[in-house]
MIKE-356508 format. One record per residue (C-alpha): residue number from 1; x, y, z. Coordinates in Angstrom, 1 decimal, padded with zeros to 4 digits, m for minus. Each point is the difference from the previous one (the first is absolute). Example, Ala and Ser with C-alpha at 12.3 -4.5 7.8 and 13.67 -1.06 7.14 Angstrom:
<atoms>
num:1 xx:012.3 yy:m004.5 zz:007.8
num:2 xx:001.4 yy:003.4 zz:m000.7
</atoms>
This chain:
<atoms>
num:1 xx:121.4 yy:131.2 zz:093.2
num:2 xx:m002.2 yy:002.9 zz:000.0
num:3 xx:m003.2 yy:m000.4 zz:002.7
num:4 xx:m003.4 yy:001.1 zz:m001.0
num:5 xx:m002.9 yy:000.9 zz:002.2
num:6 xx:m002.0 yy:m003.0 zz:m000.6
num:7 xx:m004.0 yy:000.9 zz:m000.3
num:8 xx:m002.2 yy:m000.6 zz:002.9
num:9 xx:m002.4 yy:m003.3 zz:000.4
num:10 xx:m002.8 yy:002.7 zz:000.2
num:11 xx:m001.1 yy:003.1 zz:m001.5
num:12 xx:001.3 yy:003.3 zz:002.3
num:13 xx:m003.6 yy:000.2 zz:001.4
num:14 xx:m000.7 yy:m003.7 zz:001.3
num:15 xx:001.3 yy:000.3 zz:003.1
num:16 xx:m002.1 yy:003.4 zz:001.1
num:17 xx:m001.3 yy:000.7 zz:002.7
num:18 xx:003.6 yy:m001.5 zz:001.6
num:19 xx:002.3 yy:001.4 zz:m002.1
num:20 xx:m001.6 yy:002.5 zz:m002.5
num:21 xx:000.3 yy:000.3 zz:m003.6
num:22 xx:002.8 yy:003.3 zz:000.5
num:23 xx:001.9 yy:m001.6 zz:002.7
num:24 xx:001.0 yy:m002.7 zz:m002.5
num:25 xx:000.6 yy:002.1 zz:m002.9
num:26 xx:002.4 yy:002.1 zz:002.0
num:27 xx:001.5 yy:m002.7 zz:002.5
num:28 xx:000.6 yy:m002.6 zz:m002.7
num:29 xx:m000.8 yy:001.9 zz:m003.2
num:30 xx:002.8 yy:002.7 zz:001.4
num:31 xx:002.1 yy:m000.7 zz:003.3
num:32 xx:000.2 yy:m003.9 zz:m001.3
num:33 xx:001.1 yy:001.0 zz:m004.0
num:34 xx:002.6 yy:002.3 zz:001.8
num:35 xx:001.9 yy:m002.4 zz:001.4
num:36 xx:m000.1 yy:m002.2 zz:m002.3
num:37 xx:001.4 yy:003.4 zz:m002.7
num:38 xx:002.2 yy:000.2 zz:003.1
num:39 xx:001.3 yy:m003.4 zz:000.3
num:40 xx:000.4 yy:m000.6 zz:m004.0
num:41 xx:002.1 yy:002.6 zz:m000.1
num:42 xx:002.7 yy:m000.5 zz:002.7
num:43 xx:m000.2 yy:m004.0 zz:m001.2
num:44 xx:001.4 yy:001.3 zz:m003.4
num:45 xx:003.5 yy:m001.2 zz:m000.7
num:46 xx:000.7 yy:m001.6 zz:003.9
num:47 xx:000.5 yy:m003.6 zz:000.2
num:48 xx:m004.1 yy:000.5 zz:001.3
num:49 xx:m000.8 yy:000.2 zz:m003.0
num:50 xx:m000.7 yy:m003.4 zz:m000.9
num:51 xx:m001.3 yy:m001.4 zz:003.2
num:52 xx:m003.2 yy:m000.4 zz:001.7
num:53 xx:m001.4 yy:002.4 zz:002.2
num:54 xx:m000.6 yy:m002.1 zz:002.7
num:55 xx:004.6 yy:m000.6 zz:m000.1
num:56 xx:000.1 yy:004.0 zz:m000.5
num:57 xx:m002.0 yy:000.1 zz:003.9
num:58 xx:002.3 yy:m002.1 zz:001.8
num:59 xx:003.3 yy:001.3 zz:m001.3
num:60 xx:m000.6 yy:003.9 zz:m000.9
num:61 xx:000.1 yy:002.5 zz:002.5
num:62 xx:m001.0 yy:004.1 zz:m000.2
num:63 xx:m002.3 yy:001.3 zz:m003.0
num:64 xx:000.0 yy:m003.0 zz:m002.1
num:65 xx:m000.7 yy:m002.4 zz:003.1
num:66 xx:m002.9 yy:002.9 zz:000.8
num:67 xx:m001.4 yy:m000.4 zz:m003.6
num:68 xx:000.6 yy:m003.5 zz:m001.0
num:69 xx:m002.1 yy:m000.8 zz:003.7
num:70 xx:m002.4 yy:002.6 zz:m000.5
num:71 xx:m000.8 yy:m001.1 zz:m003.5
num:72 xx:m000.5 yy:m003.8 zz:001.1
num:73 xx:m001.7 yy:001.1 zz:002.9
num:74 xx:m002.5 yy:001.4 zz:m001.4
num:75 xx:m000.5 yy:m002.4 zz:m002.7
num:76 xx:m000.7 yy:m002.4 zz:003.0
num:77 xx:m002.4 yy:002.3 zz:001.8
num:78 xx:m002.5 yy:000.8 zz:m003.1
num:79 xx:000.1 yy:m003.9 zz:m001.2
num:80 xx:m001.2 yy:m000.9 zz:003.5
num:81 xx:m003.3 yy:001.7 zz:m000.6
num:82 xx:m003.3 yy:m000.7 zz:m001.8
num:83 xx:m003.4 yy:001.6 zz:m000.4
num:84 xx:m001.2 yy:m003.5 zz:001.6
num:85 xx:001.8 yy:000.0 zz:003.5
num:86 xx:m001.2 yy:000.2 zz:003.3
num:87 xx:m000.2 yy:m004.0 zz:000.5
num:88 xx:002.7 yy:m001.7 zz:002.4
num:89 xx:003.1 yy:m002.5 zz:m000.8
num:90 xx:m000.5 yy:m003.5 zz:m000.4
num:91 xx:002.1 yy:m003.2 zz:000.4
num:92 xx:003.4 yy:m000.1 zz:001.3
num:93 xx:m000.4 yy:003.4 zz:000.4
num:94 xx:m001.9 yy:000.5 zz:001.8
num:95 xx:000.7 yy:m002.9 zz:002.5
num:96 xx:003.5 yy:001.8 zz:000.2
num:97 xx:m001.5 yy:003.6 zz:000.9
num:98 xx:m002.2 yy:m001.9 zz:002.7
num:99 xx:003.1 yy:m001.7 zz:001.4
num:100 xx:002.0 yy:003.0 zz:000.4
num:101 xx:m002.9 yy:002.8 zz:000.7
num:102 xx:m003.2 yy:m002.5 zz:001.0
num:103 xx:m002.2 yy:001.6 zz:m002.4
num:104 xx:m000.3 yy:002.2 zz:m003.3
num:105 xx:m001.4 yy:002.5 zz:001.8
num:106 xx:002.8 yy:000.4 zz:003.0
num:107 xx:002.8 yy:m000.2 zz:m003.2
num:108 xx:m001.9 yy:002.8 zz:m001.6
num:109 xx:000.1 yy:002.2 zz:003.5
num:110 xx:003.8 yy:m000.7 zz:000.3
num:111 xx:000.6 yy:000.6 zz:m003.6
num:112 xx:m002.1 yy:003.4 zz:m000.4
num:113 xx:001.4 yy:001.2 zz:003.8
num:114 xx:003.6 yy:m000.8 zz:m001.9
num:115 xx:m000.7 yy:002.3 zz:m003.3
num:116 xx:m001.6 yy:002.5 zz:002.6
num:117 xx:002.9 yy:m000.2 zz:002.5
num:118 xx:002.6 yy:000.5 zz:m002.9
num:119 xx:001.6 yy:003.8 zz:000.3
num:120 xx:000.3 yy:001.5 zz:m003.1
num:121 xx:m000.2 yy:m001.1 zz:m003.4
num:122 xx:000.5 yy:m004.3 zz:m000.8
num:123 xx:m001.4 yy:m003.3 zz:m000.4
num:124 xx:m002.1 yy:m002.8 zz:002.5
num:125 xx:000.8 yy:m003.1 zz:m001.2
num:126 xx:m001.7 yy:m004.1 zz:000.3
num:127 xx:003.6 yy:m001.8 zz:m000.5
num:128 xx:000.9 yy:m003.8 zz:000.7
num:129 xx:003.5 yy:000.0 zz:001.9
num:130 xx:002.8 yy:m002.2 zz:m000.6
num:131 xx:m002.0 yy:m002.8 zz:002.3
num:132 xx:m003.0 yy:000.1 zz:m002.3
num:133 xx:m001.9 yy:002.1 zz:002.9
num:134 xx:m001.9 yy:003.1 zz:m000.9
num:135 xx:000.9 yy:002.8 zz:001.5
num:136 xx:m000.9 yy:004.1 zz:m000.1
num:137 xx:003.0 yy:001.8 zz:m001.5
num:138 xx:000.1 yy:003.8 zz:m000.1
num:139 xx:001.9 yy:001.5 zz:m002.3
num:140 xx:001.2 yy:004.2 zz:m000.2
num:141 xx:000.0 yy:002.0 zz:m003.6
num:142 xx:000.9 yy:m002.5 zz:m002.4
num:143 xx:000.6 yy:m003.1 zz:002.0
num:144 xx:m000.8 yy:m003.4 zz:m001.1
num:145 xx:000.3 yy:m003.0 zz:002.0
num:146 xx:001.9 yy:m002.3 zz:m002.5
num:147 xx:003.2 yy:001.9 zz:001.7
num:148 xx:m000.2 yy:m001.7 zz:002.7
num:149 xx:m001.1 yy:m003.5 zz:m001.9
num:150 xx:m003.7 yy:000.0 zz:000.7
num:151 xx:m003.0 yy:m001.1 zz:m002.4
num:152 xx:m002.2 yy:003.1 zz:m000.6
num:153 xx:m003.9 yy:m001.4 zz:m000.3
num:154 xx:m001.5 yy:003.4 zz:000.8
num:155 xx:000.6 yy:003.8 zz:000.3
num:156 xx:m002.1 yy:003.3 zz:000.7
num:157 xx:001.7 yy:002.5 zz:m000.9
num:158 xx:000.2 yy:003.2 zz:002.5
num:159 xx:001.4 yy:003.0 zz:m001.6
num:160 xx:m002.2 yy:002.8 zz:m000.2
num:161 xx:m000.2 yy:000.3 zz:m004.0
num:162 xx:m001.9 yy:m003.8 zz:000.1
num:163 xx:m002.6 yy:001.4 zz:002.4
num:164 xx:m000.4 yy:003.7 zz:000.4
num:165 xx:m002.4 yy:001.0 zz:m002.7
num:166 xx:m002.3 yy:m002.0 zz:001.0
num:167 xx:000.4 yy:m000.3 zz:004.0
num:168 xx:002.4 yy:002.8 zz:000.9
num:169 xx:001.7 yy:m000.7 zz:003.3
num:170 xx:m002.2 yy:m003.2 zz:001.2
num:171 xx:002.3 yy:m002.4 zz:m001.0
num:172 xx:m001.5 yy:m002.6 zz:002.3
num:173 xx:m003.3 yy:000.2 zz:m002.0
num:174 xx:001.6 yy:m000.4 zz:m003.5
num:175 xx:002.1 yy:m003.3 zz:001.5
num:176 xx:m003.7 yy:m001.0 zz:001.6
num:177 xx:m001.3 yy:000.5 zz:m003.2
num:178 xx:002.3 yy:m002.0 zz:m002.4
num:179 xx:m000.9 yy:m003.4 zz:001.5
num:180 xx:m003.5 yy:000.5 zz:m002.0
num:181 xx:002.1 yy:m000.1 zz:m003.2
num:182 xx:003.0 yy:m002.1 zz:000.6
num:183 xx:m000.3 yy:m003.6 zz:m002.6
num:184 xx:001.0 yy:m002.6 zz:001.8
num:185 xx:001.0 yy:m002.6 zz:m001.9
num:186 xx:002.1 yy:002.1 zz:m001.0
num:187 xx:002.1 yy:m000.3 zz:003.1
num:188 xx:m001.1 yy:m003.2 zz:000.8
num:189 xx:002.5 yy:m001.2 zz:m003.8
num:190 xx:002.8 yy:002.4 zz:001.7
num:191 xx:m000.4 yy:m002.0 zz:003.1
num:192 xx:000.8 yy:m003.8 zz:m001.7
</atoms>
């Protein structure tokens, strides 16, 4: 099986002034075709080779666990956006965000303070737990919460490649800023 970078939903400048037109030719364009050049090449002739990414992340360990999670994480991130965003979840949902946080609002606080909080380079991640609860999840380098046998629903990614050209060191303002183009019905079909 060889993985390709699939093409975005929407052209590199759709999601500007959030994530600008070079950020996404560089973070997915580059850092997210490297690891899947990366991970293609140290599938090759392993019994990986023939099994889905998603098998590779919960078994593999070291620089193919790095790129196989990096690749799909990314994948996740990018196809969780749209030029169209900004409105709130709906549904089950959102009845479960309001159960656990008591409103959109409070979850968004907990999740941006959670990507802000986060030292060094990772992931903040929406996940249902084992119970069918939502959680927050954080997540170091490469991590991915199906390790540890959660749901991923949403991620903001917080290395400093997927927000520095455009916001330099205020991390807090690029995770602030993503809610405007997050799709969420999107989530809301990783959520059922």
């Amino acid at each position: 099986m060889k993985y390709e970078l699939p093409q975005l939903p929407y052209p590199s400048d759709a999601l500007e002034p959030v994530i600008s037109k070079r950020t996404i030719e560089f973070h997915y364009g580059k850092h997210e075709q490297g690891y899947i050049n990366n991970l293609n090449n140290l599938i090759q002739g392993t019994k990986y080779e023939e099994i889905p990414i998603e098998t590779i992340i919960k078994e593999a360990d070291g620089a193919l666990f790095n790129n196989a999670s990096q690749a799909w994480n990314h994948i996740f991130y990018f196809f969780t956006f749209t030029p169209d965003g900004g409105k709130e979840p709906k549904g089950k949902l959102a009845e479960a965000i309001k159960e656990k946080w008591g409103t959109i609002e409070e979850f968004k606080k907990a999740f941006v303070d959670a990507g802000t909080s986060l030292f060094g380079s990772g992931w903040v991640w929406l996940v249902k737990n084992k119970e069918g609860k939502l959680d927050i999840v954080k997540e170091s380098n490469a991590g991915n919460p199906m390790t540890k046998g959660f749901i991923p629903l949403l991620t903001f990614d917080v290395w400093e490649h997927a927000y520095y050209l455009d916001y330099q060191n205020r991390r807090a303002d690029q995770l602030h800023d993503l809610w405007k183009i997050v799709d969420w019905e999107v989530v809301e079909k990783r959520f059922i």
